[in-house]
C-alpha positions as CSV (number, residue, x, y, z in Angstrom):
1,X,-12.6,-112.6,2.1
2,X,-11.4,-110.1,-0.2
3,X,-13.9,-109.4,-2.5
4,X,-15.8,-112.6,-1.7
5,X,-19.1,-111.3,-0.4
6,X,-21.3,-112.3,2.3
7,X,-21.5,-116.5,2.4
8,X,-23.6,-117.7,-0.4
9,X,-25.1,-120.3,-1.6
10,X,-22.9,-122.5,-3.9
11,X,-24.6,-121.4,-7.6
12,X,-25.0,-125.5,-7.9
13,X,-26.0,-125.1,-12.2
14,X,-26.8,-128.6,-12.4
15,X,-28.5,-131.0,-10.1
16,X,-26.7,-133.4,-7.0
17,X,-26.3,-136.8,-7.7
18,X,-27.9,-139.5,-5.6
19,X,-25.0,-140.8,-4.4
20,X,-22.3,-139.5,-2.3
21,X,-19.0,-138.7,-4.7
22,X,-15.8,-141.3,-4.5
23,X,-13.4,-138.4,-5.8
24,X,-10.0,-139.4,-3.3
25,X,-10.0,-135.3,-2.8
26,X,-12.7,-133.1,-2.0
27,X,-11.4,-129.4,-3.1
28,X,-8.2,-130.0,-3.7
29,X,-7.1,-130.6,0.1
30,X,-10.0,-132.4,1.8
31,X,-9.2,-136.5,1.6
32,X,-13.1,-138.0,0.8
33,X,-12.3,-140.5,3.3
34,X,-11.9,-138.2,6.3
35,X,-14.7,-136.3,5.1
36,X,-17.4,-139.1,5.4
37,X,-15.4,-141.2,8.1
38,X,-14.2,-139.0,10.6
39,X,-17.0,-136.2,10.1
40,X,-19.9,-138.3,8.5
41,X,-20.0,-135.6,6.0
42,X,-20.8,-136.6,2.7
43,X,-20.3,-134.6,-0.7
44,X,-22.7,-134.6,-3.7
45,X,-21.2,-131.3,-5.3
46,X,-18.3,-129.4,-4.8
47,X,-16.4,-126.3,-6.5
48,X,-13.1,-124.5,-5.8
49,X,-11.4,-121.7,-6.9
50,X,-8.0,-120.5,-6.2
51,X,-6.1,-117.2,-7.8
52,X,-4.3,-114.8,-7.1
53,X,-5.8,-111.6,-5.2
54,X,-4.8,-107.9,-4.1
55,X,-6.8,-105.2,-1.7
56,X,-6.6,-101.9,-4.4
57,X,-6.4,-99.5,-1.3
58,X,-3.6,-100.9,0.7
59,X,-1.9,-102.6,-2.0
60,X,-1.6,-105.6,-0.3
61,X,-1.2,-108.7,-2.7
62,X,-1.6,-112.8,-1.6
63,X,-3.8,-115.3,-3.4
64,X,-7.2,-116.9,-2.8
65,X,-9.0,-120.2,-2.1
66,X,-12.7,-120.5,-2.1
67,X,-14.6,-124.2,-1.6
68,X,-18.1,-124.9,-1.8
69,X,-18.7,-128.2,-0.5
70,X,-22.3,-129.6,-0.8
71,X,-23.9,-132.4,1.4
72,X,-28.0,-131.2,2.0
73,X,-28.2,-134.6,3.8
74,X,-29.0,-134.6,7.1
75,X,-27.2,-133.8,9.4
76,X,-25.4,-131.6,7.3
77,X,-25.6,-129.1,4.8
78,X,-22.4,-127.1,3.4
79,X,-19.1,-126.8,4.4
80,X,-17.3,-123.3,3.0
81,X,-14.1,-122.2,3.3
82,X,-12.8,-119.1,2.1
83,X,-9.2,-117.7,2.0
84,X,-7.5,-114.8,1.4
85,X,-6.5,-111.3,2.5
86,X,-9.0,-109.4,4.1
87,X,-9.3,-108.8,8.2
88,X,-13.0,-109.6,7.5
89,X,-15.1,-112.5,8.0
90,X,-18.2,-112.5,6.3
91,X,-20.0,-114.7,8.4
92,X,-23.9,-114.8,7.9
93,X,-24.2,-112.7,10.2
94,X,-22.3,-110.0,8.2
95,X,-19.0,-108.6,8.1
96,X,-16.6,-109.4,10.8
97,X,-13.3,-108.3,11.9
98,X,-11.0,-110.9,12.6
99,X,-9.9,-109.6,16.2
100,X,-13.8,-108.9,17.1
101,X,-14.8,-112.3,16.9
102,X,-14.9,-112.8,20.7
103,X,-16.7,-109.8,21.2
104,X,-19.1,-110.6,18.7
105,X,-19.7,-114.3,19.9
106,X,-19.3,-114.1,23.6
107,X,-21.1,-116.8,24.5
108,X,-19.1,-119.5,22.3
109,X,-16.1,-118.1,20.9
110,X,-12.9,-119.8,21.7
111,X,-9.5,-119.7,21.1
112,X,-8.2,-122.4,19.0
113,X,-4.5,-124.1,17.7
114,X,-4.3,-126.8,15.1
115,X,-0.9,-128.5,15.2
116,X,1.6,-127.6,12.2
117,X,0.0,-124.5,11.5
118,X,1.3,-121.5,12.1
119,X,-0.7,-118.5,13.1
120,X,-3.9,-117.9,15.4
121,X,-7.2,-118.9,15.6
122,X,-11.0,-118.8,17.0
123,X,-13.6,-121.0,17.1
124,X,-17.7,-120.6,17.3
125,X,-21.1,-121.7,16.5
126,X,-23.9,-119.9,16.0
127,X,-27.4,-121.3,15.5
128,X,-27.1,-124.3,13.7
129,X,-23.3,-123.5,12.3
130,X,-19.6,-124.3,13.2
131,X,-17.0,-121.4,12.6
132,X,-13.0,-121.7,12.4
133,X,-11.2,-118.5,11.8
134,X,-7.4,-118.6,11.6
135,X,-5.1,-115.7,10.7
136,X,-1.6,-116.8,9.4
137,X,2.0,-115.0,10.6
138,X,1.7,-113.6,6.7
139,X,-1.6,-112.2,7.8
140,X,-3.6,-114.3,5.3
141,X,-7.2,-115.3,6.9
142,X,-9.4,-118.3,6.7
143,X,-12.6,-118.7,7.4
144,X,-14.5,-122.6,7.3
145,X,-18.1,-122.6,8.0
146,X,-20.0,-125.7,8.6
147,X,-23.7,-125.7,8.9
148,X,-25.0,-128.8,11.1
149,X,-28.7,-129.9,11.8
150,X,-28.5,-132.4,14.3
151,X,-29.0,-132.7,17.9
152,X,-27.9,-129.7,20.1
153,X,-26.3,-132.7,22.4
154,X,-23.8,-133.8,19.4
155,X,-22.6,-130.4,18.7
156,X,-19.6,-130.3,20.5
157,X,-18.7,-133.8,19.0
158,X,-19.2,-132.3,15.4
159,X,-17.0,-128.9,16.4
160,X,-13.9,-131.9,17.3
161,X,-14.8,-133.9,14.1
162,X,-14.7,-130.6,12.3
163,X,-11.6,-129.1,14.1
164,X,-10.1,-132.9,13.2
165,X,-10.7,-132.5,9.4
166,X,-9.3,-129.5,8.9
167,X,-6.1,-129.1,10.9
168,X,-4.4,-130.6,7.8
169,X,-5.9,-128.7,5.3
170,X,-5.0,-125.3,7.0
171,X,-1.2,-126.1,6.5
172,X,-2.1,-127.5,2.4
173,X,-4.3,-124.3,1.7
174,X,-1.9,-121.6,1.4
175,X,0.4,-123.9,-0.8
176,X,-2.5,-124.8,-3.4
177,X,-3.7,-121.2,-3.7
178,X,-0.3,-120.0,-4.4
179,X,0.6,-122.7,-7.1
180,X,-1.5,-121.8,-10.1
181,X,-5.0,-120.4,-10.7
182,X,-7.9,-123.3,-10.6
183,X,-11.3,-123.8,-11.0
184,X,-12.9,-127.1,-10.3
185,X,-16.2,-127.9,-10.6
186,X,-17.7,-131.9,-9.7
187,X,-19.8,-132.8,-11.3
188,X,-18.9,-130.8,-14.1
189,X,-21.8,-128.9,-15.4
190,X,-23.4,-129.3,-18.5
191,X,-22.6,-126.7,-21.2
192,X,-26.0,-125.2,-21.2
193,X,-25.7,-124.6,-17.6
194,X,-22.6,-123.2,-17.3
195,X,-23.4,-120.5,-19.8
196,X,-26.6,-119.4,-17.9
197,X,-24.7,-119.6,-14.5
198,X,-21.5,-117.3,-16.8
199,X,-24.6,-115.0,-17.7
200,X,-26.4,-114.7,-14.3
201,X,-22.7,-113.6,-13.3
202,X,-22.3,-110.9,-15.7
């Protein structure tokens, strides 16, 4: 989103545990349980970010989330989600604008509702990832990615299962980015990490 970049990898500074993680949340919105029960997604790292933002050539102000969740078990690998003001997705693919999508996905792009939640949406895959786009009525803009492994047969199972997990954190997410500025980092990293991750930053 705004001033986000291009989907990343996560910056991980120390090294996955072996096990899944028993936090009840997963970035501040995600309940663990749903995570590995409904989606059969489990999460060995995770990071979120949340602050507010503002777009220095419109003016526009709002706030941000950011989530890094990371499995890199198969089936899965990450789940992303950023939030925030920007008409752009920044997909892997590159930049897109929010009203393009079904141009720019033809073949799978569909339009979506989640129940509670206020606003519009699209939904896509591409290659081996799930999309979810959703523009709220205060012109906010999320974009989740999910990248999935398994078989092409399952896929629309995992887009449900996906859809499923986070109708209820699209209604949480705006209230949790607007609330005060966090960072969260699990498993913590160790101080000599962090500073080489804060200086590979700078």
């Amino acid at each position: 989103m705004a001033a986000c970049g291009v989907f990343s990898g996560s910056g991980e500074p120390t090294p996955s545990p072996d096990t899944p993680l028993a936090d009840e949340t997963i970035c501040g919105v995600f309940p663990n349980r749903d995570l590995q029960e409904s989606l059969g997604f489990n999460t060995y790292w995770y990071s979120y970010i949340t602050s507010p933002t503002s777009n220095v050539e419109t003016g526009e102000t709002g706030y941000s989330y950011r989530c890094d969740m990371d499995s890199d078990r198969d089936p899965f690998g990450l789940i992303e989600i950023r939030y925030g003001i920007s008409i752009k997705l920044y997909t892997s693919d590159g930049p897109v604008i929010f009203d393009e999508v079904p141009a720019s996905y033809p073949d799978t792009a569909r339009e979506v509702a989640f129940e509670g939640v206020e606003g519009e949406g699209w939904a896509w895959t591409d290659s081996v990832e799930i999309y979810v786009a959703w523009r709220y009525n205060d012109t906010q803009v999320l974009l989740a990615r999910l990248t999935y492994w398994g078989p092409p047969e399952d896929l629309d199972e995992q887009v449900d299962r996906f859809h499923a997990v986070l109708e209820p954190a699209l209604a949480s997410i705006p209230e949790l980015a607007s609330t005060t500025s966090t960072r969260v980092v699990v498993p913590s990293p160790t101080p000599e990490a962090e500073d080489a991750a804060t200086s590979a930053d700078d």
